[in-house]
N, C-alpha and C positions, 0 to 999 in steps of 0.2 A: 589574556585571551581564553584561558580555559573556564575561568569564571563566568564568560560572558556566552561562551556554546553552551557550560551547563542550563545556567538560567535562562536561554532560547531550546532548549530540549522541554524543559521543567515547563514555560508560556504553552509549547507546542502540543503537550499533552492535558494538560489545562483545557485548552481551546478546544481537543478532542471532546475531550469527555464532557462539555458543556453544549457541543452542537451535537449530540447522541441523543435520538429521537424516544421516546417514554414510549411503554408497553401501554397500547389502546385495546378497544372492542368497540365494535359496531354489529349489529346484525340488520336485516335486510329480511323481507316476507317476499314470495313468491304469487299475492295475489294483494292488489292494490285495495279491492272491496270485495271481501270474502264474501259467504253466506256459510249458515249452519248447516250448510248440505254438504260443502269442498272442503278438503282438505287443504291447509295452510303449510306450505312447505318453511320452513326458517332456516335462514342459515346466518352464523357468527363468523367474523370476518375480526382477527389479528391484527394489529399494526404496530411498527416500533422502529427499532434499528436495522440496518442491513444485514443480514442473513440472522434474522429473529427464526429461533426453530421451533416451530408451532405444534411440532409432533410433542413438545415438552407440556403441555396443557391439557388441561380436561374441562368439560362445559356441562351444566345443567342448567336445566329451565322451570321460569315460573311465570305460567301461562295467566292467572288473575291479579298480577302485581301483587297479592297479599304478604307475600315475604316467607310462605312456605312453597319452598321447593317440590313441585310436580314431577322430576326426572330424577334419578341417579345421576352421577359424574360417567360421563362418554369420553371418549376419545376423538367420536365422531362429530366437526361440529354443524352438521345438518340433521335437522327432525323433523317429522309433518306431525300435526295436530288438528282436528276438526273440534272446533267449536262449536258444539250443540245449541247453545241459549246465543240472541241475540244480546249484543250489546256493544259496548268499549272496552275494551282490554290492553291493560297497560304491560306488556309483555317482558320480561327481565332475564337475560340472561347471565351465566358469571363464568369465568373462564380461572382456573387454579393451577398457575404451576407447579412443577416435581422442588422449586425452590420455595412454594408455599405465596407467591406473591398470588394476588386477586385483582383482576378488573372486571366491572361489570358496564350491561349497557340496557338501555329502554326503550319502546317503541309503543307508541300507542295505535289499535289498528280497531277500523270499528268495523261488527261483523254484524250483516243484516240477515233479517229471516231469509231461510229458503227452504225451496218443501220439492219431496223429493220424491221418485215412484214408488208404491206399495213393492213389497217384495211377497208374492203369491206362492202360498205350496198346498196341496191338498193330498191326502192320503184316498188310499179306496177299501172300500171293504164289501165280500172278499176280497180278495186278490185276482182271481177268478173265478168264474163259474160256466154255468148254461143258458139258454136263450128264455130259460123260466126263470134266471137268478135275479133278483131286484138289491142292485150296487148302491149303497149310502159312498158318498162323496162326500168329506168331510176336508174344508178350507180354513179350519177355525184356526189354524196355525200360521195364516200368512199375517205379515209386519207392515205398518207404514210410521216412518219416524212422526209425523204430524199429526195424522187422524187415527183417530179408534175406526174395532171394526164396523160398526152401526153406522159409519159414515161413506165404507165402501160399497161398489159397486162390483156382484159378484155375476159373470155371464160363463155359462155352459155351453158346448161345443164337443158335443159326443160323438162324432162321424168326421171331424178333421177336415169340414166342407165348408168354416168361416161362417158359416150362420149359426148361431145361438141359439139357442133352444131355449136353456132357462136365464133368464134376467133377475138378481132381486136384489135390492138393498139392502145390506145390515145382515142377510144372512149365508153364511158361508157353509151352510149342508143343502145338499139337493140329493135325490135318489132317480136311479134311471135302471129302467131294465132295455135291454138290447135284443131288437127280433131276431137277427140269422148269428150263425157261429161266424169267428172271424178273429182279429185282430185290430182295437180298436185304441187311435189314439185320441183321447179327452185333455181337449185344450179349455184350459181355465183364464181368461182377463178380467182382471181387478181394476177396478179402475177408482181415485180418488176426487173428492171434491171440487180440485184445480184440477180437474180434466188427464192428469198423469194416469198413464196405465200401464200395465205389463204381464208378458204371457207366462204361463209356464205348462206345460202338458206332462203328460205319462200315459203311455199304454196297459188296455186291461183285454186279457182273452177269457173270449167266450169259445167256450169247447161246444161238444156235441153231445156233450153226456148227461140223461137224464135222471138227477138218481131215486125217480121215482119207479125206474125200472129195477126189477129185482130178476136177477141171474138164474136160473134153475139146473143143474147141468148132469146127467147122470149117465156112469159110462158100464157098456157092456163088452167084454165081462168084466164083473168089480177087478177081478185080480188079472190081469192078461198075461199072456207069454208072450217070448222074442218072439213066434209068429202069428199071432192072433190076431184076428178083424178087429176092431174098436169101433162099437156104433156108439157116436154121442148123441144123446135125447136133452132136448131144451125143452121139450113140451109145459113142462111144470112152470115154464116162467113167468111171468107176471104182473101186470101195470099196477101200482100202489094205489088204490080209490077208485080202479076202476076194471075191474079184470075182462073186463068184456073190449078192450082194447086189443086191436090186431098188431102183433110184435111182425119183426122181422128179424133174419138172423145173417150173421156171417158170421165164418169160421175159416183161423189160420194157424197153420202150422207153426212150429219153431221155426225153421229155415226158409217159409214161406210167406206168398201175399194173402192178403184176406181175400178169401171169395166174395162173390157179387151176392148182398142182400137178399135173401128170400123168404116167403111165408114159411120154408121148410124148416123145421123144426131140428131133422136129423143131418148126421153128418157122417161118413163113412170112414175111415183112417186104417189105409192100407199098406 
């Protein structure tokens, strides 16, 4: 009797270990027919015995089938990838246990052109100025993964009112000067071949300040005391190129508001 439970113990674990499922991979894409615009999420998927501990593995990838590895060993086994170049790609994953065992797995996924908005940026120069300042607008820095710039579509929009001003192809400088002082925001759209476009703006101030005017300011008495008059004389002052130009003046204190504009020249500080 005892012979006959050994050797049905010894069958029973036989029969275990022979219906014990083998360590698999599979992985799976998150987009059926990609294009080189989207990013391609992957993910590698485990299989084997019951309570298989997947945190035991690590996964890299090789996104050209060519048999060098594109990734490091992760922990993680989800990655996204965008494929730039149209084509077929045999995809390969391999998963490495802390026991050193290896499964790998393949997919083939074929990814079609796609073409994508310009991404627009344009600098200003200055930064600011006057309602005499003439602004170079420079775009030569915006991107489109598909076309060069000669192919884009560059429109101006200096006043934030949807109507363009300047339109040209192929070239991304234009220069603008702006009549009143203000706060002005310049919307730029790019627009591509396939008709994709997109905006990007920045505000440039125009101030009040003309620096053709030249300051002249002289105070009586040069040296003052705690209680002295202070007469200030602007007389001297000066339009650059043009001196027969009529100045106006105003005049404000430390703690004060500027006075109201006038031909007068003087100011009294009592």
């Amino acid at each position: 009797m005892k012979r006959i439970a050994l050797l049905s113990v010894l069958v029973f674990l036989v029969a275990c270990h022979k219906d014990e499922a083998p360590v698999g991979l599979s992985l799976a894409c998150s987009i059926a027919k990609p294009t080189t615009v989207e990013p391609v999420v992957c993910t590698a998927r485990l299989t084997g015995p019951e309570g298989l501990d997947t945190s035991r593995y690590l996964y890299r990838w090789d996104w050209e089938g060519d048999k060098v590895w594109d990734t490091k060993y992760s922990a993680i086994p989800v990655v996204s990838w965008t494929f730039t170049v149209a084509g077929t790609y045999n995809i390969s994953v391999e998963a490495l246990s802390e026991d050193g065992e290896v499964v790998t797995a393949t997919q083939s996924l074929k990814v079609a052109q796609g073409y994508s908005a310009p991404k627009p940026y344009f600098t200003c120069s200055p930064d600011s100025g006057n309602f005499k300042t003439v602004f170079t607008f420079d775009a030569s820095q915006t991107r489109d993964a598909q076309e060069s710039i000669s192919l884009l579509t560059f429109s101006w929009d200096f006043d934030n009112d949807q109507d363009y001003e300047v339109i040209q192809k192929g070239n991304p400088l234009t220069t603008h000067q702006f009549e009143k002082p203000g706060t002005y925001t310049v919307n730029l759209m790019v627009k591509d071949t396939s008709k994709l476009w997109t905006r990007f703006q920045k505000q440039v101030v125009v101030n009040r300040t003309d620096t053709l005017i030249v300051p002249v300011v002289r105070i009586v008495p040069e040296y003052p005391g705690d209680r002295d008059t202070l007469r200030m004389y602007a007389d001297q002052s000066y339009y650059t190129g043009n001196p027969a130009m009529v100045l106006r003046y105003s005049w404000k204190k430390p703690a004060g508001a500027w006075t109201q504009p006038s031909e007068n020249p003087e100011y009294i500080w009592m």
